[in-house]
DRENDO-1510 file (C-alpha; in Angstrom, 1 decimal, always signed):
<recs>
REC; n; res; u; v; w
REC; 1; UNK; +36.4; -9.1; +12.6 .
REC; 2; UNK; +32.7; -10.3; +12.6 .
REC; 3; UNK; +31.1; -11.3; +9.4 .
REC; 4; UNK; +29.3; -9.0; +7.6 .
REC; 5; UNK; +25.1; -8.3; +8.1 .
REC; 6; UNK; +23.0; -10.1; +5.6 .
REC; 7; UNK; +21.6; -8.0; +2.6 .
REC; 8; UNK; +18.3; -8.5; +3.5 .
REC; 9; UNK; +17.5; -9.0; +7.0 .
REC; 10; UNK; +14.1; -8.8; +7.9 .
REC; 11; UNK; +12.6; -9.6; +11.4 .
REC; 12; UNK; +9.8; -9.0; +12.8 .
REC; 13; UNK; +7.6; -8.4; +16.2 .
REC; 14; UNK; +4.5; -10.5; +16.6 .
REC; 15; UNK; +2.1; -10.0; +19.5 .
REC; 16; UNK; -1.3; -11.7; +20.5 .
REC; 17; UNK; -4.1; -8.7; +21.2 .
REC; 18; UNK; -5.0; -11.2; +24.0 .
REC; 19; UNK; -4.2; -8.7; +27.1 .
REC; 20; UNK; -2.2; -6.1; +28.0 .
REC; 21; UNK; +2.0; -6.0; +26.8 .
REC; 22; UNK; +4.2; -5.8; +30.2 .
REC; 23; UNK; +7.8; -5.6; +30.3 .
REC; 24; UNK; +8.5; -9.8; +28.7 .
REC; 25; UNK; +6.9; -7.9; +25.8 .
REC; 26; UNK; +9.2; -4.5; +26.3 .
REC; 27; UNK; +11.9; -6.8; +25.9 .
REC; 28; UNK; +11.3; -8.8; +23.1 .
REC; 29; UNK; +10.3; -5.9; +20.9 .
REC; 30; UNK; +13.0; -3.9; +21.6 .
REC; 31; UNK; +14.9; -7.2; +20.9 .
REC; 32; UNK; +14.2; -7.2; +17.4 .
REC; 33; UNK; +13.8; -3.4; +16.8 .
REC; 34; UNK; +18.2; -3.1; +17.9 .
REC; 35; UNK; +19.3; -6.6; +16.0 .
REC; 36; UNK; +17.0; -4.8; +13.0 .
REC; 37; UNK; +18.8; -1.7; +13.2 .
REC; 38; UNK; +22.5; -3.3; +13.7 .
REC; 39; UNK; +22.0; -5.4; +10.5 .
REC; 40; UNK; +20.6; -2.1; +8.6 .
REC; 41; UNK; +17.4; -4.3; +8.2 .
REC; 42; UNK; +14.1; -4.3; +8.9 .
REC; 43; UNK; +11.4; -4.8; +11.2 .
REC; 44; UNK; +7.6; -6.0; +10.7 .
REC; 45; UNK; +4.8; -6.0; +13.0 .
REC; 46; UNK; +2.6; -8.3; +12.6 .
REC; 47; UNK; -1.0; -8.6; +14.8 .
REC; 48; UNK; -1.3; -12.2; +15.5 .
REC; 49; UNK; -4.7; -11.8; +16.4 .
REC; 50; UNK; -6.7; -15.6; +14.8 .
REC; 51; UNK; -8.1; -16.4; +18.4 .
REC; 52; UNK; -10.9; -14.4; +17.8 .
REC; 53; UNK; -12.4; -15.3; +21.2 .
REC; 54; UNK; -9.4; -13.8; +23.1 .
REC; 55; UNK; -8.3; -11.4; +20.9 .
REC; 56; UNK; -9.5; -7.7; +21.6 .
REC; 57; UNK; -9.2; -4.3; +19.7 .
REC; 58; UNK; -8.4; -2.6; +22.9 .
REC; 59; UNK; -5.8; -4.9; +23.6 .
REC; 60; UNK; -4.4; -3.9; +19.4 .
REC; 61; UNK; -4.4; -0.6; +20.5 .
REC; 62; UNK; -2.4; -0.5; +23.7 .
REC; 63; UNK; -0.2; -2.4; +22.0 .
REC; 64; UNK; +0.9; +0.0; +18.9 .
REC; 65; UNK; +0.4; +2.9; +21.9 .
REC; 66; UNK; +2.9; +0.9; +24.3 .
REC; 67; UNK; +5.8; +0.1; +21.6 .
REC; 68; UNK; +5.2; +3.9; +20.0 .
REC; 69; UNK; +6.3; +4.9; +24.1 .
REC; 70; UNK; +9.0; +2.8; +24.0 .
REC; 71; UNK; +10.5; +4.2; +20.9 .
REC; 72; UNK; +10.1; +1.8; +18.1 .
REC; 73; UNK; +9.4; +2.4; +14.2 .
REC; 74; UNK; +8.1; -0.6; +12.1 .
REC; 75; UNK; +6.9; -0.3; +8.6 .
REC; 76; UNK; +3.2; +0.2; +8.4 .
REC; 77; UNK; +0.8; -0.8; +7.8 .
REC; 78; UNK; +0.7; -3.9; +10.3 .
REC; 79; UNK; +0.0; -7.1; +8.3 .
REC; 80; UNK; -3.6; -8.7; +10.8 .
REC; 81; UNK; -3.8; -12.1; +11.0 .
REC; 82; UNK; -7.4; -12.1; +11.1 .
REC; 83; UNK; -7.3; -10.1; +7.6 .
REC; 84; UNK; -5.7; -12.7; +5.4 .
REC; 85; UNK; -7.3; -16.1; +6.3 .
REC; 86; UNK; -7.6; -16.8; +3.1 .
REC; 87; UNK; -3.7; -17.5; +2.9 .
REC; 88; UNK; -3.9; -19.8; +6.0 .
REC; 89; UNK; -6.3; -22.2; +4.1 .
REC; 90; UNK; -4.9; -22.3; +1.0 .
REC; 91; UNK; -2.1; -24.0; +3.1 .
REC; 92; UNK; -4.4; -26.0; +4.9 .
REC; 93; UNK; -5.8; -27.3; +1.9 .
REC; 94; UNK; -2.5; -28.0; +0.2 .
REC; 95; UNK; -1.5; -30.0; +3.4 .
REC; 96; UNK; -5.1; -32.0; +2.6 .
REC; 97; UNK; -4.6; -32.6; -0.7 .
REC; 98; UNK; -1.8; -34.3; -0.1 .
REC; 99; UNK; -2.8; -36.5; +2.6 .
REC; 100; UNK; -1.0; -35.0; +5.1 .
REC; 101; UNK; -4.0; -33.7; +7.8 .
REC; 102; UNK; -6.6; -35.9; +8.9 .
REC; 103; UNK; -9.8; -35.0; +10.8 .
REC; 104; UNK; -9.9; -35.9; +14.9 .
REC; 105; UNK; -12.9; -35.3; +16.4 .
REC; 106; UNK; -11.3; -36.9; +20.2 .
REC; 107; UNK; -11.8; -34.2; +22.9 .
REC; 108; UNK; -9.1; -32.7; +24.8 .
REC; 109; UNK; -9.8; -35.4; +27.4 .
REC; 110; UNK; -10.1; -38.5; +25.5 .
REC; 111; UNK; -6.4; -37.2; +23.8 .
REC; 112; UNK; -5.2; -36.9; +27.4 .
REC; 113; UNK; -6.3; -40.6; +28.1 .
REC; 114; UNK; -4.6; -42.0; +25.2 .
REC; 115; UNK; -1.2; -40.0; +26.0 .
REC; 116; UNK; -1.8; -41.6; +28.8 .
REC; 117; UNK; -2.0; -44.6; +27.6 .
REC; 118; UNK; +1.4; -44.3; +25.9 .
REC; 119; UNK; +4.3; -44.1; +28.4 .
REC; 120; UNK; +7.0; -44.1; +25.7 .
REC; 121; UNK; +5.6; -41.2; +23.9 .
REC; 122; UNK; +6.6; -37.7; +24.9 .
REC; 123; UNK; +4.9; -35.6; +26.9 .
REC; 124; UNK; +1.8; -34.1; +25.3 .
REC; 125; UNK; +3.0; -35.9; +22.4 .
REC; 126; UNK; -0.3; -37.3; +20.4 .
REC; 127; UNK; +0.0; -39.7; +17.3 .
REC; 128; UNK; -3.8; -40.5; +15.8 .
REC; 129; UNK; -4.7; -41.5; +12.4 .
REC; 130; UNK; -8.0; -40.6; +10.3 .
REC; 131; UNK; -11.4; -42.4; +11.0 .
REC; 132; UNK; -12.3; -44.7; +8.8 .
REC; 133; UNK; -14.4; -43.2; +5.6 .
REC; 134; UNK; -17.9; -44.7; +6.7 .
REC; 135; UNK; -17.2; -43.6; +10.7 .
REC; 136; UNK; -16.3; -40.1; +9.6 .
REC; 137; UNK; -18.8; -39.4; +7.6 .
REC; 138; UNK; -21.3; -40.7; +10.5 .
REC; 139; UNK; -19.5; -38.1; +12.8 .
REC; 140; UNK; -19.8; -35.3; +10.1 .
REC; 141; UNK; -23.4; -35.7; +9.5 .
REC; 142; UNK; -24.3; -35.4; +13.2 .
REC; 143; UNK; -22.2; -31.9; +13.1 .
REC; 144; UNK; -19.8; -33.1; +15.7 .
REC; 145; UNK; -16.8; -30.5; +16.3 .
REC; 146; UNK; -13.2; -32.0; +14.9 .
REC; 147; UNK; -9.8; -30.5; +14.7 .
REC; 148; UNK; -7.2; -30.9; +12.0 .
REC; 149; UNK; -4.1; -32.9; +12.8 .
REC; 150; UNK; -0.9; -33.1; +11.2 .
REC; 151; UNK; +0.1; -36.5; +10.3 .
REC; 152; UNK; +3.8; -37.4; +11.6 .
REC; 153; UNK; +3.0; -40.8; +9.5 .
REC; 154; UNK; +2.0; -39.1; +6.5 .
REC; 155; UNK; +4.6; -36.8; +6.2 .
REC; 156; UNK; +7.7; -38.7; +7.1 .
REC; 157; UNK; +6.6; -41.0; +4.0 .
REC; 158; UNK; +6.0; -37.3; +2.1 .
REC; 159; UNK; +9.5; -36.5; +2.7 .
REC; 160; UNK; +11.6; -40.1; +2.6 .
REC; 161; UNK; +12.7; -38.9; +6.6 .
REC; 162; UNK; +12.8; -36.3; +8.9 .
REC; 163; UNK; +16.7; -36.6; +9.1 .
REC; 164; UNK; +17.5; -33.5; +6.8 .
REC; 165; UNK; +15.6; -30.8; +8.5 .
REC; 166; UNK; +17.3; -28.5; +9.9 .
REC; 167; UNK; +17.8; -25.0; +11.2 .
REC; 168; UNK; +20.3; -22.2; +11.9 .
REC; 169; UNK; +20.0; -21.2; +16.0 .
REC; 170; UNK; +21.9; -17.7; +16.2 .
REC; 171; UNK; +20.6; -17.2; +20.1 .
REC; 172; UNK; +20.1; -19.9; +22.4 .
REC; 173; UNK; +17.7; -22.5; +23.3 .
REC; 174; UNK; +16.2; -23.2; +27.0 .
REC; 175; UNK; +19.1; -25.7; +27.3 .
REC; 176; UNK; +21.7; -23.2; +25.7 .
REC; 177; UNK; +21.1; -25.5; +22.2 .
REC; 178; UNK; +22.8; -23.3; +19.5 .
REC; 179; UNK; +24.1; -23.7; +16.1 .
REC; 180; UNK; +22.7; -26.1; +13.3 .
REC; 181; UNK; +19.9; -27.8; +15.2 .
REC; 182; UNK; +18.6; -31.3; +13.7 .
REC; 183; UNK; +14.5; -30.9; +14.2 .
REC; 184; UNK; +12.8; -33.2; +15.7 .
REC; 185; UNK; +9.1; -32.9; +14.9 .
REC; 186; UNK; +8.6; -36.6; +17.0 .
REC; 187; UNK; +8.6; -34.9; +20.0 .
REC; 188; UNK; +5.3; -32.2; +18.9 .
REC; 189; UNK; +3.0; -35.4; +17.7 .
REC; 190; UNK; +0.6; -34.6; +15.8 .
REC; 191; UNK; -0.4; -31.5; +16.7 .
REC; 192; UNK; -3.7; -29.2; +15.5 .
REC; 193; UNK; -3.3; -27.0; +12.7 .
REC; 194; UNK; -7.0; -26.2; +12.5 .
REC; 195; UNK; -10.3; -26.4; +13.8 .
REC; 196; UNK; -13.4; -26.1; +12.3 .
REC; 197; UNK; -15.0; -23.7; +14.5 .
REC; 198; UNK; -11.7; -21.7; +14.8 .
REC; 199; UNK; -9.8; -21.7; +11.9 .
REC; 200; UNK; -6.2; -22.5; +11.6 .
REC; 201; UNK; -4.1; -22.4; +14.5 .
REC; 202; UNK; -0.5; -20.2; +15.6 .
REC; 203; UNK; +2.2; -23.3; +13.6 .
REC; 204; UNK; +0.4; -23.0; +10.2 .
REC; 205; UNK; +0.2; -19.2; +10.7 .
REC; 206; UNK; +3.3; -18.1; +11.6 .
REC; 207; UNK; +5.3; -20.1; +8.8 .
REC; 208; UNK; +3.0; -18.8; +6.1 .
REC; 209; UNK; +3.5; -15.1; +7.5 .
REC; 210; UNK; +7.2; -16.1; +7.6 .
REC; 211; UNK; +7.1; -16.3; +4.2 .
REC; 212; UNK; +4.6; -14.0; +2.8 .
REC; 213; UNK; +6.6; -11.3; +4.9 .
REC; 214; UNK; +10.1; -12.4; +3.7 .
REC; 215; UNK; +11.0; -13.1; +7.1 .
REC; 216; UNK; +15.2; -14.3; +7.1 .
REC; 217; UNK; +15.7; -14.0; +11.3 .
REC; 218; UNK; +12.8; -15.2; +13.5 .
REC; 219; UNK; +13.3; -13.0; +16.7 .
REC; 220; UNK; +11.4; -14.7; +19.5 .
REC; 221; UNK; +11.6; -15.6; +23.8 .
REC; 222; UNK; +13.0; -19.2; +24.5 .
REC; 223; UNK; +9.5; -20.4; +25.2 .
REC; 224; UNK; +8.8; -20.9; +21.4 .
REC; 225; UNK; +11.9; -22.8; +20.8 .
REC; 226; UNK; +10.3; -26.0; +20.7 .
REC; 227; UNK; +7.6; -24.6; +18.3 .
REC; 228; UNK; +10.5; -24.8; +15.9 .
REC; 229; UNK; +10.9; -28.5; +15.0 .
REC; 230; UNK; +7.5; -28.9; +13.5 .
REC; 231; UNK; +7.7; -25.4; +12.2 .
REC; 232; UNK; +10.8; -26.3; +10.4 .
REC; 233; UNK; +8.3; -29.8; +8.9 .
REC; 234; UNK; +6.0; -27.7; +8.1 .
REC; 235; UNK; +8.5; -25.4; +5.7 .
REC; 236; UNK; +9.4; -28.5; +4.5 .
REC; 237; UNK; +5.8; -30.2; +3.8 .
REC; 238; UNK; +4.5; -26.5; +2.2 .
REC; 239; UNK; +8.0; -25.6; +0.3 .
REC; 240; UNK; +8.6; -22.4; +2.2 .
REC; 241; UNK; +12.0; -21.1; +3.0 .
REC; 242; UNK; +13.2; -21.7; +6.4 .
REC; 243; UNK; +14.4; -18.2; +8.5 .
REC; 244; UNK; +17.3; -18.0; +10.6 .
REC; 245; UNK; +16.2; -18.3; +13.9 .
REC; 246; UNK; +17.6; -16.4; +17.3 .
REC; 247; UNK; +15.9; -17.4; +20.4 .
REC; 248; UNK; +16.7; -15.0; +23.5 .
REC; 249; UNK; +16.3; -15.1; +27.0 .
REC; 250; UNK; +13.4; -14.7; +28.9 .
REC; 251; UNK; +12.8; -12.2; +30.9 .
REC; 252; UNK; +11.8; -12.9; +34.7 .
REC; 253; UNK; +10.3; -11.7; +37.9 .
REC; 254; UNK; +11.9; -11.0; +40.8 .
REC; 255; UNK; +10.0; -14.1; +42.1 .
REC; 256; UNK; +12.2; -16.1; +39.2 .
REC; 257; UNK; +9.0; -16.7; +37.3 .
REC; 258; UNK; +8.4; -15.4; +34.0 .
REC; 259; UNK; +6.5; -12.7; +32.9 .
REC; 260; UNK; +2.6; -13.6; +31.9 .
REC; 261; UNK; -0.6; -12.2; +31.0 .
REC; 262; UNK; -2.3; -14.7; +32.8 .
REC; 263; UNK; -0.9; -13.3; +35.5 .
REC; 264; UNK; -1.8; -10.4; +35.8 .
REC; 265; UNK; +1.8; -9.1; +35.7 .
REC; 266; UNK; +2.2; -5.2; +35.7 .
REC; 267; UNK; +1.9; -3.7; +32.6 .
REC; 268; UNK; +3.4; -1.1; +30.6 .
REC; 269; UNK; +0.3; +1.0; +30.7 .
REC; 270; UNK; +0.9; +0.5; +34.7 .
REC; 271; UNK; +4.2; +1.6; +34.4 .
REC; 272; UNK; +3.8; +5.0; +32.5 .
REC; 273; UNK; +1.0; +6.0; +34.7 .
REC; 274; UNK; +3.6; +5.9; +37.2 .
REC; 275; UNK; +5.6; +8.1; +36.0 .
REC; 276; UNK; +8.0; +5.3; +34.9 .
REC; 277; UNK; +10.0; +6.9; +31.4 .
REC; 278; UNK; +10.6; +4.8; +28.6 .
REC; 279; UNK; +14.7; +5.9; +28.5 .
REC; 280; UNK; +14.1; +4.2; +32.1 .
REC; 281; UNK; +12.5; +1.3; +31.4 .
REC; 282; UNK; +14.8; +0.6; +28.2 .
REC; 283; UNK; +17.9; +1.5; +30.6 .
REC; 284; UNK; +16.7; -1.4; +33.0 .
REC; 285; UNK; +15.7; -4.0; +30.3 .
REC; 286; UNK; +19.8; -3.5; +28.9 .
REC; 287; UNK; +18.8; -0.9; +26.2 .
</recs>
């Protein structure tokens, strides 16, 4: 007999208004809308729309018209990134206060080079430190642009070791990981968690909505899986309450590529102007 649903399971559906939703996105949604409904829980949508250079109203809108087709119900209204910034720096700050974030005004390049540089380092896997007071504050008068970084230094010593994070894996990894998973924030470096010309960036976000929202089962593709080891840090570093998380499979071409904006894949809009049903489409995605 299978154990029992959770009293409160709460999940949630969380696209980017950054183009159009095509069937990756079909799938995912209606992902978390059945797992919501088996558990007798709920599901959120949630606009993660903080790129305001990408991000589009159009794009918001064929989204809520797309998943409406499909046949999902979320609770309403949608909580909008872009509407509660506020939250996102009060965590940025916190981080600051304690240390933990330092300023880096290297360019995409120059971080490339010194990856680069570093052969024993993971892929894409950047460790920097702050400027020095004097050098900074040279940088910051001449209005040079500079990103906040994490600080893998700062917050291992914050937290003693990284050896006790941990999280609950209820789907499946890219590698079929599964189970109690021991994160590994290492392998992220020290990754951005703001800019000052765009705010704060998708990590910080997502863990504070987590918990704002009461999230208890992260519902997501395999692609983010990674984004879960300095996620889980960065429930640690903030004291927020770490979800249950349930990775599924992505869904691919017939080419064996995954669907992508980017490119140009056909979308649902595409799909119902051809006459395509959504009891069809939800028949061929397994629904």
């Amino acid at each position: 007999m299978s154990a029992p649903p959770p009293l409160h399971f709460v999940t949630r559906f969380a696209p980017s208004p950054t183009g159009l939703p095509h069937r990756g996105h079909a799938f995912s949604a209606l992902t978390a809308f059945h797992a919501a409904r088996a558990a007798g829980g709920r599901l959120l949508l949630r606009i993660e729309d903080i790129d305001a250079a990408r991000c589009r109203a159009q794009f918001e809108a064929t989204i809520l018209d797309d998943l409406a087709w499909l046949g999902l119900e979320w609770e309403t209204p949608p909580r909008r990134q872009s509407e509660h910034l506020s939250d996102y720096r009060h965590a940025l700050e916190r981080l600051a206060a304690r240390g933990l974030i330092y300023r880096c005004f290297k360019t995409r390049a120059q971080v490339l080079a010194d990856i680069g540089r570093a052969p024993h380092e993971p892929t894409a896997a950047y460790r920097g430190s702050a400027l020095a007071p004097p050098a900074e504050t040279h940088l910051l008068d001449e209005g040079r642009p500079f990103a906040w970084r994490l600080s893998l230094t700062a917050a291992r010593q914050a937290l003693g070791d990284f050896s006790g994070l941990a999280f609950m894996e209820e789907g499946a990894g890219p590698n079929g990981e599964a189970g109690v998973i021991a994160a590994d924030p290492a392998r992220c470096g020290d990754i951005i968690l703001g800019r000052k010309d765009l705010g704060v960036a998708y990590h910080l976000a997502v863990v504070v909505d987590d918990a704002l929202q009461g999230i208890s089962h992260v519902i997501r593709g395999a692609d983010l899986f990674e984004a879960t080891h300095v996620q889980r840090l960065l429930q640690a570093l903030l004291d927020l309450p770490t979800p249950v998380y349930r990775h599924h499979r992505l869904l691919l071409r017939p080419d064996g590529k995954r669907f992508a904006k980017r490119d140009r894949a056909e979308t649902l809009a595409d799909l119902r102007a051809g006459g395509v049903s959504a009891a069809a489409l939800r028949g061929e995605l397994g629904f």
